[in-house]
N, C-alpha and C positions, 0 to 999 in steps of 0.2 A: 504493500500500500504506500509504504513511504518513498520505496524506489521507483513506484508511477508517477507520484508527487512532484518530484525531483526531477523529472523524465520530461513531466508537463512543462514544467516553470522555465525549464531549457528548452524547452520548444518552443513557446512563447517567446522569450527572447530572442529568440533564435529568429520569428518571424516578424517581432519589431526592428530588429535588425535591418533583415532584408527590405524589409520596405524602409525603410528610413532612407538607405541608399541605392532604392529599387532600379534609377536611373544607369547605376553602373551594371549592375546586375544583371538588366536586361542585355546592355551591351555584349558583357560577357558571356551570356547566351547563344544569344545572335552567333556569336564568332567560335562555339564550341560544333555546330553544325553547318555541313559545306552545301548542304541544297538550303539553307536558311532553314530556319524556324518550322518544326509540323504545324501545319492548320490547326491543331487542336492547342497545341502551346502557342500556338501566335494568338488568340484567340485568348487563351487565357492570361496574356501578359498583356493585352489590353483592358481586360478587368482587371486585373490586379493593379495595373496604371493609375486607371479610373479613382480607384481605391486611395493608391497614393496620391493623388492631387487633390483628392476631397475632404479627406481625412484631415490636411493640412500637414502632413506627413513630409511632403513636398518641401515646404518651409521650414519645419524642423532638420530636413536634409540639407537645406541652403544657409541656415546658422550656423551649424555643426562646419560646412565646407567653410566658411566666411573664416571662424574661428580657428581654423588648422591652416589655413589656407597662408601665412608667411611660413610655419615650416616649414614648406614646400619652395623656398624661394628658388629661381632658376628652374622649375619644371615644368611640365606642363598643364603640373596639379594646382599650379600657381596662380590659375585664370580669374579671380574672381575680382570685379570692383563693389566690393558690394556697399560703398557709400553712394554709389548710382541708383538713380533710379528706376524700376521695372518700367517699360513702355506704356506696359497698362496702365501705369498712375498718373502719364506725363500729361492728361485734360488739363489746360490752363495753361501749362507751363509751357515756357519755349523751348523750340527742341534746340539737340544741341549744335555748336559754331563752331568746326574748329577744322578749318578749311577742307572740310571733305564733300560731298553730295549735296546738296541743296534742292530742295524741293521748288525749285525758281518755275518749272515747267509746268501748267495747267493742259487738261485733258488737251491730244491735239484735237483740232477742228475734223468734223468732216470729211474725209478725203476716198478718193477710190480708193476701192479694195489692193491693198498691195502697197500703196504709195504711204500707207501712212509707218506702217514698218520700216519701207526704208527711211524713211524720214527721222525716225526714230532711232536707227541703227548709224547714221550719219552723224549725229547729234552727240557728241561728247556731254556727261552728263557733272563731272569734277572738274572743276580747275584746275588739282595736281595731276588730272590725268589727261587733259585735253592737247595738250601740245606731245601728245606723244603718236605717231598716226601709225596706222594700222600697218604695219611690214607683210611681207612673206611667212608663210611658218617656219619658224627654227626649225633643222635637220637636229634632229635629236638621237642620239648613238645608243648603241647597247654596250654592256647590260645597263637595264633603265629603270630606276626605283619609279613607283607610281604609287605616291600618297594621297589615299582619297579621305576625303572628309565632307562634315556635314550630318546632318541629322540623321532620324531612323530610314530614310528613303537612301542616304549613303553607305548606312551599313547593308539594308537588303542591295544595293546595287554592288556590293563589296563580294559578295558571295558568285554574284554572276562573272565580276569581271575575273575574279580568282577562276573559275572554272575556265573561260575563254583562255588567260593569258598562258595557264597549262598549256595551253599545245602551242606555244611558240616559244624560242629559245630568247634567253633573256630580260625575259620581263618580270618585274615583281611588284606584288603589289603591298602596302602598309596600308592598312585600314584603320583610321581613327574617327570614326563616326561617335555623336554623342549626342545617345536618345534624348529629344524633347528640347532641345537647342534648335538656336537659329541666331540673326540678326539681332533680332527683336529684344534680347534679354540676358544682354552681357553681367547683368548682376547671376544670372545663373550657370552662364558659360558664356567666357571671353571668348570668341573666334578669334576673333585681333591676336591676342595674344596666346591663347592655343597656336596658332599657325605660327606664329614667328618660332615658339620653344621647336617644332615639329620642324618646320626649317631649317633649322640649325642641328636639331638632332637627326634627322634623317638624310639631308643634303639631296632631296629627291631632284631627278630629273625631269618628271610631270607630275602638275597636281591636279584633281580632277575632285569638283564640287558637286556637291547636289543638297540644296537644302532650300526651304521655303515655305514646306504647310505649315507651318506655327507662326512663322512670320505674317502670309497674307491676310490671315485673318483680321489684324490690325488696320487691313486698308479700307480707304471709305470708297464707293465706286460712285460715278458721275452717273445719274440716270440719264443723263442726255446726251452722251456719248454714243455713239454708233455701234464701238466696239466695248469692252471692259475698260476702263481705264479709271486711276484712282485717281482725285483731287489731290491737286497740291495741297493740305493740311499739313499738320505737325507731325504726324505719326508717318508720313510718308516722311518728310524732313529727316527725323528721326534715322529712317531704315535707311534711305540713302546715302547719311552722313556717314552711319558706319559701315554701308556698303562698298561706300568710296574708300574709307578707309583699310578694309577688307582688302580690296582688289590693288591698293598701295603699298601693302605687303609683299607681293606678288610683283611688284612693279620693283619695288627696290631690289629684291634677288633676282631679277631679269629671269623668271622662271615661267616655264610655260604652262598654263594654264586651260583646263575646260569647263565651265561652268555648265552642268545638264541642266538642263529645262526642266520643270515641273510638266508631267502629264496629266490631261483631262480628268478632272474630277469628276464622281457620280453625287457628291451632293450639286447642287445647281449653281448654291453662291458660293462656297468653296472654289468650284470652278472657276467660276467670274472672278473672283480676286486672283487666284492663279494663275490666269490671264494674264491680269490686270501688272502683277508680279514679276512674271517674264520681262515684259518688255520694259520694264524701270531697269532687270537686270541686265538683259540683251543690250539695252542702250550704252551703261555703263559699262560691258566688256568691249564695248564699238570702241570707246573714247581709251584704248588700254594699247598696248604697245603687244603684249603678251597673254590677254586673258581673250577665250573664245566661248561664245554660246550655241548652246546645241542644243535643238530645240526638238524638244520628243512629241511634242504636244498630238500630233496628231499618229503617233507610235501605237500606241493603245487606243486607238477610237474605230469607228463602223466608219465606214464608207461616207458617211453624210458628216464627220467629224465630233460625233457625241462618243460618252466615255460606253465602254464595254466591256465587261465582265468575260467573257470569253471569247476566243479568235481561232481561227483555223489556221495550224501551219501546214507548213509546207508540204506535206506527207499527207494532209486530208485532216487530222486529227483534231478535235476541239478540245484546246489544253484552257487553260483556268489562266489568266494572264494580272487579274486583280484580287484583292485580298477583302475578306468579309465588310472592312471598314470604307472599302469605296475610295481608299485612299492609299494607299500600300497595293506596289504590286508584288505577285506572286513571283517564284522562282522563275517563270515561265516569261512572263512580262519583264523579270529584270534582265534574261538574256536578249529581247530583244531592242531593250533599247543599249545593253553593252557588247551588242553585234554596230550595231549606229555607232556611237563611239567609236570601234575599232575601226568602221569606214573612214571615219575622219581623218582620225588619227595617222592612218595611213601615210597623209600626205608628210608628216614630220618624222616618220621613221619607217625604217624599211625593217618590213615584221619579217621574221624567219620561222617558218612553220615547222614543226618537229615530224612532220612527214604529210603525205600528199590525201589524203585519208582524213585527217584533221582538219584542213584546209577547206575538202569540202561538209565537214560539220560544222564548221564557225560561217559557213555562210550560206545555209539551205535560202528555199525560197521563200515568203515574206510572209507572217500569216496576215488573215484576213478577218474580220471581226463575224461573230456570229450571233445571234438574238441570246 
């Protein structure tokens, strides 16, 4: 009886524990499985999320880091400002000045279909980063470290490119994705300053982004816009400033960069700001020397450009391409947009395939979306 006692009380803690630092945890998950997460544990680690963020557990997680967080000087456990502000709180206040991104740019006007993207993609969007014009892609040699980073759409895409980059000699990838991060809330996680310790500790030769549903939601959209696009407000101010700043990192280590796109959302206004979210980013890798955008958006959609739960590849076969939350894609969905990527890519380095067999598995035929 007393030995169950004892059993419990340590199970208990044991599971305040984990939720208290549920955020790593899950990471740590994430990267103990090479096809990603089973559905049934992907599934339960977003209740168990749900849990931690409501509970206020989340915050208890982020005093605890606040408070350890100078013994860590010099790492990359070192990320936090946490006299800053969360985003969420900045109503009233002005966002912040400290020569990065500026929300100066109000929705564009009207324009045909097509023209207003380029318009957008022409448009430097920082002044640290405006006088620097778009080059040729660096030729990039092997072996080639490729640190990816970014929220939880970074780590399931960490798992796909890990599979791809298997069958060609030299490539490697470092995964430093960090669930429930983004732009938006460097009092929770510094990207700024993550990426710089990760720079210096890895000296990668490509870095490749993907982060943004926790951010967009932040944005306000223009109802009279044509397309999604968000109001110059604060909160864009806000995400731009340190978005500029973000991509200025990348700019001082003249490193080469890919920033993924966000894909089509099945909620409808998730989507719309996700949209809305590309092209603020898209813009600012235009105005970059070294940072490129890859635009998945319509990777994952049916034919008429809405989001889709499942697709036909190449083979006939209707694989599962998105994840129960409408937001996360599937193993399935994350090789087909780290097939896109490797397209790109291409052009900066010359890939060596580990035999001729391979080559043609990293690049079947496209799938196709299905009801």
């Amino acid at each position: 009886m007393k030995g169950g006692r004892i059993i419990g009380i340590y199970a208990l803690a044991l599971a305040v524990a984990v939720l208290v630092q549920f955020d790593r945890v899950e990471s740590w998950l994430g990267s103990r499985f090479e096809q990603g997460l089973p559905g049934w544990a992907h599934e339960l680690v977003l209740n168990v999320d749900a849990l931690y963020q409501g509970t206020g557990l989340a915050a208890a997680g982020l005093e605890l880091d606040c408070a350890t967080a100078p013994l860590f000087g010099g790492t990359y456990k070192n990320t936090y400002r946490c006299e800053q502000p969360v985003l969420a709180e900045l109503d009233g206040q002005a966002p912040e000045a400290s020569g990065g991104v500026q929300a100066a740019l109000a929705c564009p006007p009207a324009q045909a279909q097509g023209q207003a993207e380029q318009a957008a993609l022409a448009t430097a969007t920082a002044p640290a980063l405006q006088a620097k014009p778009k080059a040729a892609p660096p030729r990039l040699h092997l072996p080639c470290d490729v640190l990816v980073v970014g929220d939880s759409l970074a780590i399931a895409l960490s798992g796909s490119l890990e599979r791809i980059f298997k069958r060609y000699d030299g490539l490697t990838m470092i995964p430093k994705g960090k669930v429930a991060s983004g732009l938006q809330n460097p009092q929770y996680y510094d990207w700024e300053q993550a990426l710089r310790q990760f720079l210096k500790e890895y000296n990668p030769g490509l870095v490749v982004v993907m982060m943004g549903a926790n951010d967009a939601k932040y944005l306000t959209l223009d109802p009279q816009a044509p397309e999604p696009c968000a109001v110059a407000d604060k909160r864009r101010g806000v995400y731009e400033t340190r978005l500029g700043r973000f991509l200025s990192v990348l700019e001082e280590k003249g490193v080469a960069s890919f920033w993924i796109g966000l894909p089509v959302m099945g909620d409808q206004d998730l989507s719309a700001k996700s949209h809305a979210l590309n092209a603020i980013v898209a813009q600012a890798c235009a105005g970059t020397a070294h940072s490129r955008f890859l635009d998945t958006w319509s990777l994952l959609a049916d034919a008429g450009g809405n989001y889709a739960q499942h697709m036909v590849d190449g083979s006939g076969k209707r694989v599962k391409v998105r994840e129960g939350d409408k937001i996360h894609f599937s193993p399935a969905g994350g090789d087909i947009i780290a097939k896109a990527f490797l397209t790109d890519v291409g052009s900066m380095i010359e890939l060596k395939p580990k035999d001729s067999k391979e080559v043609a598995a990293a690049h079947p035929a496209p799938a196709t979306a299905t009801p």
